[in-house]
VOGU-3710 file (C-alpha; in Angstrom, 3 decimals, decimal comma):
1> xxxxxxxxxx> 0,000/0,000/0,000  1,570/3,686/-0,444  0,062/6,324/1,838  3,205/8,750/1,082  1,857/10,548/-1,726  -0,894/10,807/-4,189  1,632/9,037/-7,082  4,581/6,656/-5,978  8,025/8,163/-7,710  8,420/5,493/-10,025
11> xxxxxxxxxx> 4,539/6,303/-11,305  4,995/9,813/-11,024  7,931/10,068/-13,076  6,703/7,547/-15,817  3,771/9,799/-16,147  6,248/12,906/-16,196  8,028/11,613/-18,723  5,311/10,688/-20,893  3,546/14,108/-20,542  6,451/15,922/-21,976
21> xxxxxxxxxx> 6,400/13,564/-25,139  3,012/14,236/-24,797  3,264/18,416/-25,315  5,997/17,840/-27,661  3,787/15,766/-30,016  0,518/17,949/-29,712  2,702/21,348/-30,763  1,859/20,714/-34,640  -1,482/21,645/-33,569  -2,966/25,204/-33,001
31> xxxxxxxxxx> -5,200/25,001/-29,744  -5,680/28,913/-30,347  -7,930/27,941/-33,720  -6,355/30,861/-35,539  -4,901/27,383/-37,789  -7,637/25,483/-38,723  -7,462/21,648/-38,218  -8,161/19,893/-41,246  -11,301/17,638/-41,219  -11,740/14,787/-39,937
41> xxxxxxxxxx> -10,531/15,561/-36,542  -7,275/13,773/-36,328  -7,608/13,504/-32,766  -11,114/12,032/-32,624  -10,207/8,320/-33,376  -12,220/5,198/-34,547  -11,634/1,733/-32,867  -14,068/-0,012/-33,898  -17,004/0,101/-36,583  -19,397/0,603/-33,386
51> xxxxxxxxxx> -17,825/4,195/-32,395  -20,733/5,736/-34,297  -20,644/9,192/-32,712  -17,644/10,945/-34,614  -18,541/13,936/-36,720  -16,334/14,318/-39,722  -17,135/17,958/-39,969  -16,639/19,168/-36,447  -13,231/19,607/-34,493  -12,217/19,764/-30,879
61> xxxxxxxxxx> -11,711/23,081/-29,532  -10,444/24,472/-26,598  -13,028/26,636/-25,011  -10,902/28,244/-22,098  -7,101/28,164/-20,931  -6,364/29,549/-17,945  -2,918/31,099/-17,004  -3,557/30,773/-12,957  -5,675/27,660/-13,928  -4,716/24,535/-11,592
71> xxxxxxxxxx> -6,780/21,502/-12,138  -9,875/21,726/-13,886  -12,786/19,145/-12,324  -16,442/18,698/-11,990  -18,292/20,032/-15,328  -21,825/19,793/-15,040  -24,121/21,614/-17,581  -27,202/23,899/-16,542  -29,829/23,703/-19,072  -31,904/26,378/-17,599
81> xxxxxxxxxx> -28,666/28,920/-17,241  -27,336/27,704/-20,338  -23,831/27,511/-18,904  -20,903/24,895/-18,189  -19,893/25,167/-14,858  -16,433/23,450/-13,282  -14,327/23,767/-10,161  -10,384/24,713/-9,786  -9,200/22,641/-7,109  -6,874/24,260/-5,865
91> xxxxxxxxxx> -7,846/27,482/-6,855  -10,394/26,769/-4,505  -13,060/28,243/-7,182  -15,947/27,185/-9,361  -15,837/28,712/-13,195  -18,935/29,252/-15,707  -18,742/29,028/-19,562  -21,592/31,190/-20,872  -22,857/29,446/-24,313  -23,984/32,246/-25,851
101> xxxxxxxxxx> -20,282/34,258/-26,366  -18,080/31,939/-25,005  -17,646/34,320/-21,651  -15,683/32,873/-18,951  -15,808/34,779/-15,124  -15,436/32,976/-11,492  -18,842/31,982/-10,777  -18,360/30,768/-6,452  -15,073/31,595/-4,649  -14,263/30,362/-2,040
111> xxxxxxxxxx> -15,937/27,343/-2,387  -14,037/24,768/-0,160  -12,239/22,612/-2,781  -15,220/21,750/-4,461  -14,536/18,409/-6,926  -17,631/17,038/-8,578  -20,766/18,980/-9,047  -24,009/18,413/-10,809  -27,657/19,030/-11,035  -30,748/17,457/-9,623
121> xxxxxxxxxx> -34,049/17,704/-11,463  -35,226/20,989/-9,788  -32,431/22,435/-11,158  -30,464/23,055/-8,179  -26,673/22,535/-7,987  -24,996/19,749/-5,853  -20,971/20,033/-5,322  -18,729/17,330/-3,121  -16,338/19,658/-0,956  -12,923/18,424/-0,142
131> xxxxxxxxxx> -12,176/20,814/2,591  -15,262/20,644/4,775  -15,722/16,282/3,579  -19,352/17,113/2,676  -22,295/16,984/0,009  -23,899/20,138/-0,426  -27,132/21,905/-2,241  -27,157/25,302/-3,171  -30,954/26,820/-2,984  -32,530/29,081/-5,244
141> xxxxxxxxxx> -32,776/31,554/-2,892  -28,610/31,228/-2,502  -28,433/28,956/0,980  -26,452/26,382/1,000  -27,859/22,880/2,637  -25,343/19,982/4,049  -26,762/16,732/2,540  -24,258/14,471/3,852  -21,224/14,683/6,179  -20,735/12,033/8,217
151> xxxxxxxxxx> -21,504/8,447/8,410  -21,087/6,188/11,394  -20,922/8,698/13,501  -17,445/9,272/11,507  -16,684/12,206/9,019  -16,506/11,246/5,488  -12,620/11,235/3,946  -13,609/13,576/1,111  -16,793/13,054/-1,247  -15,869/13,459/-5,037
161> xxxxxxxxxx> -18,453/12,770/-7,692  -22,331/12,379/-7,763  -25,242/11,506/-9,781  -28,903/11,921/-9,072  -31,704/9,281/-9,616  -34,892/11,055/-11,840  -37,721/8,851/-10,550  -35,864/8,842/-6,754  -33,897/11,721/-6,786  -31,611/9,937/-4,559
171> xxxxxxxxxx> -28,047/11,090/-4,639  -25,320/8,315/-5,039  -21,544/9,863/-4,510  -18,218/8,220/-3,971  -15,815/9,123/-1,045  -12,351/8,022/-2,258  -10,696/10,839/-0,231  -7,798/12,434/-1,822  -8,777/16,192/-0,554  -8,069/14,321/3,080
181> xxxxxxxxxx> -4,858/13,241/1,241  -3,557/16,608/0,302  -2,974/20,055/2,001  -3,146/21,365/-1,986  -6,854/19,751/-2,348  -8,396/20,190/0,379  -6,429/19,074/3,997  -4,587/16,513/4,733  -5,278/14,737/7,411  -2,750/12,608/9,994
191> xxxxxxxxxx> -3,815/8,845/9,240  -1,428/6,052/8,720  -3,086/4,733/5,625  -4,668/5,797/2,141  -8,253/6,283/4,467  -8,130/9,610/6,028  -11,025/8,373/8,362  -13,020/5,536/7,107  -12,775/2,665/4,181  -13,178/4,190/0,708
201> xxxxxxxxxx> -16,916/3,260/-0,299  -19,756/4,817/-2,470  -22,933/6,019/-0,499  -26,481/6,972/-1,401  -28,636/9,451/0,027  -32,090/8,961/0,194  -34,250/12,091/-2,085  -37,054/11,557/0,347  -35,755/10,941/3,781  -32,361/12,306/3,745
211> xxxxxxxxxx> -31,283/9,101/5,108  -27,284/8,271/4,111  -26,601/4,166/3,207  -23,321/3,074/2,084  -23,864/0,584/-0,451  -20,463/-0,950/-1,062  -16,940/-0,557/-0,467  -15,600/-3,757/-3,038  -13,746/-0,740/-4,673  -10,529/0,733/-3,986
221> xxxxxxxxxx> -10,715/4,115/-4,240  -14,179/5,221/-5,883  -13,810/8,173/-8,369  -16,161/9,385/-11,106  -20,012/7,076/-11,426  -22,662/7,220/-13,759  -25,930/5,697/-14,507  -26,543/3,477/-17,530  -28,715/4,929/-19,535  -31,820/2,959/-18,099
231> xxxxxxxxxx> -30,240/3,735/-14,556  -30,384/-0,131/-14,300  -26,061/-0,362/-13,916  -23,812/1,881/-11,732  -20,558/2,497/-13,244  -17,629/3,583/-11,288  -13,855/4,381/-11,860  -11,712/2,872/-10,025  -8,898/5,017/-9,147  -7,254/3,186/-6,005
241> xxxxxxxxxx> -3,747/2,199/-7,627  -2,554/5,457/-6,748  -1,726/4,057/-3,319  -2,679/0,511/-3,825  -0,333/-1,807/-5,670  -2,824/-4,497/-5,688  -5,282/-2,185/-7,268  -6,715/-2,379/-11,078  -6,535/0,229/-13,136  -10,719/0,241/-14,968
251> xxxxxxxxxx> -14,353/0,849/-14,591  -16,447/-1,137/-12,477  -20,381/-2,147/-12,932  -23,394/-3,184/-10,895  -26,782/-3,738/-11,383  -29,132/-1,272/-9,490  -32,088/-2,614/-7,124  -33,363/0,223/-5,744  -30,863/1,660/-3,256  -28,781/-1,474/-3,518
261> xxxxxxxxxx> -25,892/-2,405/-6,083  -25,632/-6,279/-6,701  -22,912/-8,035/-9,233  -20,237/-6,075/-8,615  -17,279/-6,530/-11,791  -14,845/-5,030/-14,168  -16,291/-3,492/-16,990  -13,679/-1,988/-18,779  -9,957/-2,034/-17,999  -7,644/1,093/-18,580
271> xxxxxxxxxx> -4,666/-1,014/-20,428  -4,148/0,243/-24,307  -1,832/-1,009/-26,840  -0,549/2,041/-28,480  2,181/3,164/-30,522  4,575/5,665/-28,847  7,461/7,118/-30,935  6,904/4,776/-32,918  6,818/1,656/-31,233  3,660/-0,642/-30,054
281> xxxxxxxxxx> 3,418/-0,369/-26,519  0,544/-1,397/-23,717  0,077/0,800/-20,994  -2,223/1,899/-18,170  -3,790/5,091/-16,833  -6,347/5,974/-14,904  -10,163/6,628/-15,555  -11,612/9,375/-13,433  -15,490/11,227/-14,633  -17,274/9,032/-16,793
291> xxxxxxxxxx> -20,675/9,523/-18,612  -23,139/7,503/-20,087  -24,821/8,691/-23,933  -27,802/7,487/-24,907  -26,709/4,432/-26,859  -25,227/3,358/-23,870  -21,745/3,587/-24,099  -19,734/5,102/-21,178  -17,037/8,286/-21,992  -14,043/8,369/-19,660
301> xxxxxxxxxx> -11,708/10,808/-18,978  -8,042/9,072/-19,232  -4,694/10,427/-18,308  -1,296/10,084/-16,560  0,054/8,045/-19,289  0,837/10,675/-22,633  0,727/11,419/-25,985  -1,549/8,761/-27,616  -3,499/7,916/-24,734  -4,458/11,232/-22,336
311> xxxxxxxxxx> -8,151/12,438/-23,420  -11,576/10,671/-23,848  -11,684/6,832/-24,011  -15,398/5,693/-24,966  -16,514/2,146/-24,174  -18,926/0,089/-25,890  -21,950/-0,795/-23,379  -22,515/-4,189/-24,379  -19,123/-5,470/-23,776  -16,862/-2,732/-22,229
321> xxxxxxxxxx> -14,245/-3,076/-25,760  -12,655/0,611/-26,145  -14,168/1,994/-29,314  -13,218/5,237/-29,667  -11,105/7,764/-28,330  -10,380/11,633/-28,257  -6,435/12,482/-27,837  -6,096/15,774/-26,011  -2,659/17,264/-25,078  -3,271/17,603/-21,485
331> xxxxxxxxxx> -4,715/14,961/-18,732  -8,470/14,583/-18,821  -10,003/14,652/-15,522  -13,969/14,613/-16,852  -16,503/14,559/-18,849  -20,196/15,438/-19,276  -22,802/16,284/-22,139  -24,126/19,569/-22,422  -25,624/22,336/-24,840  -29,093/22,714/-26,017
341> xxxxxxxxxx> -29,374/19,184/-27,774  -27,030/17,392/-25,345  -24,721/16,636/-27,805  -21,724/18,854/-27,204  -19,572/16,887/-25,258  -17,213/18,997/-22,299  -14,066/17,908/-21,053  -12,278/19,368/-18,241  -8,313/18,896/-18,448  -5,430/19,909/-16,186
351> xxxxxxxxxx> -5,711/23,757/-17,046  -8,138/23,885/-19,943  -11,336/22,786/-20,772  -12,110/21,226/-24,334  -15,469/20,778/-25,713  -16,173/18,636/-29,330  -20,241/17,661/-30,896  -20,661/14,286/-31,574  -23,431/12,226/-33,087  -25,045/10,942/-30,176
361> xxxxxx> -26,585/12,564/-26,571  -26,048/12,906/-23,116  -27,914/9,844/-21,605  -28,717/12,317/-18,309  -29,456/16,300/-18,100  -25,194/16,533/-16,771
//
């Protein structure tokens, strides 16, 4: 087990390493858009005759790059405000993207390390905060209401990503805990393992009651869920070989009864054979957001490995076989579907946020 850092060296420099070849290979391309890519999109790539959802007239553009910009997390699209909203980590703000002229401006600060946010179906914004370990709402009339922050009588290690049930609206979120990890994501806290107070696990609170159930901890270090797009399977990344050697690198999947997952497996793993300067090679990163479209394929953020790999990996739902991908020159840390048709698919990544249409829809309103 490592409990020193977030990355052990070895890890930390591979990824390093790779993220410079990385830069190096994407400088041929003009992120500014004054040079036009040529169509198709290089960068959005085919795998498989399935991957039905690439536009051969549409390229990926960078929406925002910010020069203070730490780690981009958490997009979640407001239908109603017609704006992409994310959180800076470390910045310890949340951002907005206004659709209509592209206007970025901080939108909460401070805002206690938020990491995931979304919506629920009244339109009301939901955030995981690092600092305070919580799950909050923010009320129309600007309040802010704890959901969850504590369970067992203990406090949570630090929630991270959520999703809300339509028929239910019960909240499921995952507590893997880095922000109780890190004095740079929230605080760290003294613990002599990778669980800053209590077993990584993913939770569910009840829309009715309020009531909090955990409802399973076969997961190392829960990251970024979704619902199939029937909200009959949980997915969840599995992010827990940062300080687990034992720990897979994929996307788990369950089947949903009620408030109660059942089936638990691997869905998809994280491994790729790619070419690298020019050679094949396999290799690993992690999967952190993840989304489900309407045909039932899940999008994943993937990064920490480099050129050829870092971006959007999409997964077929039948069988979890990689069949598409998006190459982006930073690390991806998430995803979601957004604009007026749900087909304009936002990506947040290390200090920029990317955005691309494809030919198929958000399977949930963020």
């Amino acid at each position: 087990m490592k409990t020193d850092s977030f990355f052990s060296r070895r890890s930390f420099l591979t990824a390093a390493a790779s993220t410079v070849a990385g830069v190096a290979a994407a400088a041929d391309r003009d992120w500014t858009g004054k040079i036009p890519t040529r169509y198709p999109d290089p960068d959005i790539v085919s795998l498989d005759k399935r991957f039905k959802a690439k536009i051969g007239n549409t390229p990926i553009q960078r929406i925002y790059h910010g020069g203070n910009t730490m780690w981009t997390e958490g997009p979640a699209w407001s239908a109603v405000g017609r704006y992409l909203l994310w959180s800076d980590i470390p910045n310890n703000i949340q951002q907005r993207w206004i659709e209509d002229d592209g206007h970025v401006s901080t939108f909460r600060n401070p805002v206690n390390n938020t990491n995931g946010n979304t919506f629920d179906y009244e339109g009301r914004q939901l955030s995981c905060e690092h600092l305070t370990r919580r799950v909050v709402r923010h009320e129309h009339n600007g309040t802010v209401s704890v959901l969850a922050d504590k369970f067992g009588g203990k406090s949570f290690n630090a929630p991270n990503d959520l999703v809300v049930h339509p028929i239910t609206g019960d909240i499921w979120f995952t507590d893997p805990g880095y922000g109780g990890l890190m004095n740079y994501e929230g605080e760290r806290v003294k613990s002599a393992t990778a669980q800053p107070h209590q077993k990584e696990a993913v939770y569910v609170i009840d829309g009715k009651s309020g009531k909090i159930e955990k409802v399973t901890d076969e997961i190392f270090k829960p990251n970024g869920l979704c619902f199939s797009a029937d909200y009959k399977k949980l997915y969840v990344a599995d992010t827990g070989a940062s300080h687990y050697d034992n720990a897979p690198k994929n996307i788990k999947v369950w089947d949903v009864d009620g408030q109660k997952l059942k089936g638990g497996k691997e869905f998809a793993s994280m491994k790729l054979k790619f070419k690298r300067d020019g050679k094949d090679v396999e290799d690993a990163g992690f999967a952190d957001g993840i989304r489900c479209d309407t045909e039932g394929n899940i999008w994943a953020s993937a990064g920490w490995v480099g050129a050829g790999y870092d971006g959007v990996h999409v997964f077929a739902g039948a069988d979890g076989q990689r069949i598409g991908q998006i190459l982006l020159p930073e690390i991806c840390s998430n995803v979601c579907f957004g604009g007026a048709k749900r087909n304009r698919l936002f990506m947040t990544a290390s200090t920029s946020v990317y955005a691309v249409y494809v030919e198929t829809q958000g399977a949930h309103i963020s």
